[in-house]
N, C-alpha and C positions, 0 to 999 in steps of 0.2 A: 504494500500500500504506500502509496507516494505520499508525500510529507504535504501535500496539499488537497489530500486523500487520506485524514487520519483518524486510527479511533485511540481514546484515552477513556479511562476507567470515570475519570473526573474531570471536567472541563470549568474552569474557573476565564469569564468575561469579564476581564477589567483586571490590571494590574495597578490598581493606585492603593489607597489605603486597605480598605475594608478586602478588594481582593487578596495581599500579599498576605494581611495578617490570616484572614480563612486557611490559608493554604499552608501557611507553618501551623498555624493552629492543629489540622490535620494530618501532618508529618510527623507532629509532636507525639502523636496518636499510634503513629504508624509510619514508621518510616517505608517501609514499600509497596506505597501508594503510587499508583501513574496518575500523575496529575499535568494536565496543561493549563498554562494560562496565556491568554491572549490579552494582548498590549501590544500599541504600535509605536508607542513613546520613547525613547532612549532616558528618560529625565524622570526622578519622581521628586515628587514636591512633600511638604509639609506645609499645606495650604493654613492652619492655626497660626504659624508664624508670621504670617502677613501682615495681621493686624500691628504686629511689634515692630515689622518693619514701617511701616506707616508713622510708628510711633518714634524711630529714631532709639529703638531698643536693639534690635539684628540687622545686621547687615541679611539682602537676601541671600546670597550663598549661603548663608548657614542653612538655609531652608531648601536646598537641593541636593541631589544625589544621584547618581548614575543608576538607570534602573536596573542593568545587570547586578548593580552591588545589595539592593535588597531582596531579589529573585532568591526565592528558598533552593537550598542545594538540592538539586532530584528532579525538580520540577522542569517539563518542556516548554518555553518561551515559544510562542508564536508569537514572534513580531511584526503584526499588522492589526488593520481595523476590523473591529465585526461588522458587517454588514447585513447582517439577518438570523434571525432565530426559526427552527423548523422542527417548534417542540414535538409535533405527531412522531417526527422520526428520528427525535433523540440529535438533534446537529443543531451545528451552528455556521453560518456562515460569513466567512472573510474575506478580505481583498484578493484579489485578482484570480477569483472561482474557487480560491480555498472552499475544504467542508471539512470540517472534522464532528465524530459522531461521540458521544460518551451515554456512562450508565448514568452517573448524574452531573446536573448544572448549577454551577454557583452565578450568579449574573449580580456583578457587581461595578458598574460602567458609569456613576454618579447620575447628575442632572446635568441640564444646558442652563449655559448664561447669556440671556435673548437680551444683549444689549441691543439689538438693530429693535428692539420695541419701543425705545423711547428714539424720538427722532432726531436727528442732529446727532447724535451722541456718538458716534462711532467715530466721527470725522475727527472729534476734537479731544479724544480721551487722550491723554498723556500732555496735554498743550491748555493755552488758553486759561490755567488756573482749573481744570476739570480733571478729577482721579478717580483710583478705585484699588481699594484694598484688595477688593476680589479677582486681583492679576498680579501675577508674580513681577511683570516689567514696571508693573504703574503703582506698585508699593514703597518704591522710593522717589516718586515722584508726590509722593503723600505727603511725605516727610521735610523735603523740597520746598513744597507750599508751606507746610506750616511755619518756618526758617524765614522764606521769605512776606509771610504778610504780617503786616503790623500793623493795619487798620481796615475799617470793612466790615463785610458780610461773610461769613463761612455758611454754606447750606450741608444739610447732611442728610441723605434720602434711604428712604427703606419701601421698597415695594408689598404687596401683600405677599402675605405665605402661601403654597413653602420655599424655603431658601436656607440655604448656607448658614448656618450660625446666626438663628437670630437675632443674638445680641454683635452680633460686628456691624452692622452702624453704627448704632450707637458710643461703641467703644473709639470707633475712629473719631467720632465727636469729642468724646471725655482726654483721650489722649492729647489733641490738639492744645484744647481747652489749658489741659494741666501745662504744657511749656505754653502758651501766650502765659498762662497764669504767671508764671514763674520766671517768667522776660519782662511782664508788666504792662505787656500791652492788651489782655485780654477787655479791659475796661474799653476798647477804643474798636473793638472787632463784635459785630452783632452776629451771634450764634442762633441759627436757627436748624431746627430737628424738623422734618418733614417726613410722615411715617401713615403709609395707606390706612395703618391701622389703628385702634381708639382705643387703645394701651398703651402704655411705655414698652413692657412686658409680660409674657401673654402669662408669668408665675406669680401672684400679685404682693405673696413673701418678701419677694425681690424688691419690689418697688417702692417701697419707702429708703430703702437705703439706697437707691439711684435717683431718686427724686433732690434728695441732698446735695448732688453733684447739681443734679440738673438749675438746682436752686444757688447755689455755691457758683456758679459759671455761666448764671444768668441767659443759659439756652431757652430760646422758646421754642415749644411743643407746637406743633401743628398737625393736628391728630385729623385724618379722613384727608390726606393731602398725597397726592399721588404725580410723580415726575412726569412729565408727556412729551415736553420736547427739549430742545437746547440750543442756544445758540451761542458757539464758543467764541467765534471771534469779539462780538457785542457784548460776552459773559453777561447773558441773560435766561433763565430758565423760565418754563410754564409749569404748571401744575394743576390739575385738578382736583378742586372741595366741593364741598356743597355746596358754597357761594358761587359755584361760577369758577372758567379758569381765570388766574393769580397768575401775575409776571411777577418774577422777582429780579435784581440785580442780583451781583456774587461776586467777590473777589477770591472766593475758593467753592467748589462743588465735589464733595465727593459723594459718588453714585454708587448705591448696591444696586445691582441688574436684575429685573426679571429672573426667572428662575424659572424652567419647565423639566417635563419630563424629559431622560433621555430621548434621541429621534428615534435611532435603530430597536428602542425597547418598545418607545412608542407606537409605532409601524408595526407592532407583531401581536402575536398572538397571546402573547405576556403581562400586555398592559391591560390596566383598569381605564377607564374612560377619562381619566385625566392623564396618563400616557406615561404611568410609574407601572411594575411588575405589580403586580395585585397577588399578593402573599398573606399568610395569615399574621396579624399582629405579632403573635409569641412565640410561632414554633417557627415560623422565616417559609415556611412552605408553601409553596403556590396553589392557587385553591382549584386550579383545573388538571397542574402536573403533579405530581405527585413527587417525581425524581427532579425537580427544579426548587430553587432556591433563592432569592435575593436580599441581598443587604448593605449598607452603604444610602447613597442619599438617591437612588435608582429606583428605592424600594416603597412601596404605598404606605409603610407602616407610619402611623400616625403621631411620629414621635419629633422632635427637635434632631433637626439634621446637623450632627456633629461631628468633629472627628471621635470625641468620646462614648457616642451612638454606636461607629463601627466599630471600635475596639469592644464593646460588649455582644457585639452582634456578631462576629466575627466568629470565636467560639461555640458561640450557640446553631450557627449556621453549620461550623465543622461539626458537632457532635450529632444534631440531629441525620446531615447530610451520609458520615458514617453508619447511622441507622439504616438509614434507606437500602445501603452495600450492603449492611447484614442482615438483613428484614426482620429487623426488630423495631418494636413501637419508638415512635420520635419520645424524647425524654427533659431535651433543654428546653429552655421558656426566656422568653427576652421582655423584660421588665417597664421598656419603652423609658432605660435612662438615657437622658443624655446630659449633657453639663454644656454650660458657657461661661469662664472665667470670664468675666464684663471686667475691663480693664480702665476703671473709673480717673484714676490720677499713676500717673509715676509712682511707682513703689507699693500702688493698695491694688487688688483684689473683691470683687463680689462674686463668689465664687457659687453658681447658681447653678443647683444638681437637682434633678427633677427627672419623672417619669410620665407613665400614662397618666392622663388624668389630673399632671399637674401637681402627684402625690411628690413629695419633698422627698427624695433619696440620696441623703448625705453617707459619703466615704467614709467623716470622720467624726468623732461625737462632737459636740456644738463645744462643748469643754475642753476640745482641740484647738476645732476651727468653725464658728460659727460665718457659714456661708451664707447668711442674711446681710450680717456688713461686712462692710470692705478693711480688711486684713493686709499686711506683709505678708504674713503666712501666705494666703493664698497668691500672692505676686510670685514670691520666692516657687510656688510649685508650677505656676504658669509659663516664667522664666527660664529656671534651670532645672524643676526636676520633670515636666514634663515631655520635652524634647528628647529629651535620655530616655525616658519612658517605648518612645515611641518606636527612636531610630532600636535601640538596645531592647523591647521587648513584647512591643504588639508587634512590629512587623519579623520577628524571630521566636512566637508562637509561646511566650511565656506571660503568661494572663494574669500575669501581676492585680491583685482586685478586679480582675474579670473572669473568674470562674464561673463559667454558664450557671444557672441554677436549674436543677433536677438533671445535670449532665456532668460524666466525669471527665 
C-alpha cells in the first residue's frame, strides 16, 4: 500500500495542541500503537503565549517550535492538509489524493479565524495602529503600539462566542492598561472595551475582581457592540449596538476575529449545524460514529475553548478512544474545564477555572490560591510554570493534574 494509500490502527487530524498531546497520551498507554497524525505545518505554536507577547512579557520565539521536535517518537507524520473526512468508510482524506483509512479517528484540526468578516480588516492588520493577539506575527506588533501611544483612544473588540480564550480580549486591554499605567500616560489614553456580549465574563465569580481593573483603568464597557468594519488608513472603526451603527476614532484597535467552525470539519459528515464535530459532551465521542472522536476547539463540546480545555480533553479522548480498540465500555468523562489566566496588571493573575455549567473547578484550594482575585501566584504559574507545563508534559503524555476521571 503506497504511503498515499494508507491504513493506521489510529489516525489523529490535526497536529497542534490537543492533537500531539492525544497521541503521547496514548503511547503513554501503549507504546505499540500505529498511530498517524496529519499536519501540514513545519511550526507548532503555543498560541496562550500571545497574549504575553502582546504584553511585552515573551518574546515570540519563545512560543514556537519545530513541529518535528514535539511529534511523539513512533508516531507516522503525514505532512499535509486534510481535505475530507469519509466516516462511512473509516478515511480521511489529504492533499494531492492522499486517503488513508484507520480503526479509529481522533479529529483534532481547531476553529477558523474569519477575519475577512469584519470589512477592511484584513488590508490593515499589522499597520495603521490595528492588531491582534490572535496571530503569532501581529503579537508584537501589540506591544509596539502600546510603547508607542501616549494619548488617545485604545479600542479592544471581542466578537460573540465561540472563540479562543474568552478572556484574551480583555487581557490584551488590562495589559496595555497596566504599562500606560505605569508610564503615566494612561490618564491621557480613553480605553474603551467593545464586546458583542452583555457580560464582562460569561463566570460571574470572576467578575467583581475584573471589574476593579476595569474600574482602576477607567475602561468603558460597551456591552451589545459588535466590530463590522474598519478603516485603517483614517483609523476609524464601525460597530454595531442597539442604537444604530457607532463610528469611532482609534489611535490603537486591537481585534479578536470571528471564530467559526473548522471548513474541512464543517463540509463533512462530522459536523453539527454550526460546523464543529458534534460529539458527546463527556465521553469526546461522536454521536453518529462511534470509532470517531474530537477534541480541541474543532469540537461542539460546550465548554470554554482553551489550551487548558485540550490538555484535559486530551486524555480523556486517549482512554476512551483505547476503549473502542478493545471493545470495552468508554470509561473517561470530561468535566467541561477549562481555565483563562485573565492577565489583569503586570505581575497579578485572575486565574479563572470553571467547567460545565459555569460550576467553579479550582486546581488548588482557595487557601492556596484563590482564583477569584488577582494573585502573583497565579502570574508566576501563567508565566513560568505553565509553558514548562506544556512544552515538558501535555505534549509528552504526562497529565500532570489531568488524569481523565473514570479513566486510567
Amino acid at each position: 500500500m503506497s504511503e498515499s494509500q494508507s491504513h493506521h490502527t489510529i489516525v489523529i487530524a490535526g497536529g497542534g495542541s490537543a492533537g500531539i498531546a492525544a497521541a503521547a497520551s496514548m503511547l503513554r498507554r501503549n507504546r505499540d500503537l500505529d498511530i498517524a497524525i496529519i499536519e501540514p505545518s513545519g511550526q507548532h505554536y503555543y498560541q496562550p503565549g500571545w497574549t504575553m507577547v502582546g504584553g511585552g512579557i515573551f518574546d515570540k520565539e519563545d512560543t514556537v517550535r519545530a513541529e518535528a521536535s514535539v511529534m511523539p517518537k513512533g508516531v507516522t507524520w503525514l505532512k499535509a492538509a486534510v481535505t475530507g473526512f469519509d466516516p462511512e468508510n473509516n478515511a480521511v482524506l489529504y492533499d494531492d489524493g492522499g486517503r488513508v483509512t484507520y480503526d479509529v479517528l481522533l479529529v483534532a484540526m481547531g476553529n477558523r479565524l474569519a477575519w475577512e468578516e469584519i470589512d477592511g480588516l484584513e488590508e490593515t492588520l499589522g499597520k495603521n495602529g490595528v492588531t491582534s493577539n490572535y496571530r503569532y506575527d501581529l503579537a508584537p506588533y501589540t506591544w509596539q503600539l502600546v510603547q508607542q501611544v501616549r494619548r488617545g483612544r485604545a479600542i479592544f473588540t471581542q466578537p460573540a462566542m465561540p472563540i479562543k480564550c474568552a478572556g484574551a480580549p480583555q487581557k490584551a486591554m488590562y495589559l496595555s492598561c497596566s504599562e500606560w499605567e505605569k508610564r503615566g500616560a494612561l490618564k491621557d489614553i480613553e480605553v474603551e472595551f467593545h464586546t458583542q456580549g452583555a457580560v464582562l465574563f460569561g463566570v460571574a465569580d470572576y467578575v467583581p475582581a475584573l471589574m476593579e481593573y476595569v474600574e482602576r483603568y477607567d475602561a468603558k464597557l460597551k456591552f451589545g457592540s459588535n466590530l463590522l468594519r474598519v478603516d485603517g488608513p483614517a483609523q476609524k472603526a464601525w460597530f454595531a449596538t442597539e442604537d444604530g451603527e457607532v463610528e469611532r476614532d482609534f489611535d490603537m484597535l486591537h481585534v479578536c476575529p470571528p471564530q467559526k467552525g473548522n471548513p474541512v470539519v464543517a463540509g463533512s459528515a462530522l459536523a453539527n449545524d454550526a460546523g464543529y464535530a458534534d460529539v458527546d459532551q463527556h465521553s469526546l465521542q461522536h454521536v453518529r460514529f462511534a470509532n470517531v472522536f474530537a477534541l480541541g476547539d474543532c469540537s461542539s463540546t460546550p465548554n470554554a475553548k482553551t489550551m487548558a480545555a485540550a490538555r484535559k480533553q486530551a486524555p480523556v479522548a486517549a482512554v476512551n478512544a483505547l476503549a473502542i480498540l478493545e471493545g470495552k465500555p468508554l470509561r473517561a468523562e470530561y468535566d467541561g474545564y477549562g481555565s483563562c489566566p485573565l492577565t489583569v496588571e503586570k505581575g497579578r493573575i485572575v486565574l479563572a477555572e470553571f467547567g460545565y455549567g459555569g460550576k467553579l473547578l479550582p486546581t488548588f484550594p482557595t487557601s492556596v490560591l484563590d482564583g477569584t482575585k488577582a494573585t502573583r501566584m497565579a502570574w508566576k504559574l501563567k508565566a513560568d510554570v505553565l509553558p514548562e507545563i506544556y512544552w515538558h508534559a501535555m505534549l509528552k503524555g504526562r497529565e500532570w493534574l489531568a488524569r481523565p476521571v473514570g479513566g486510567a
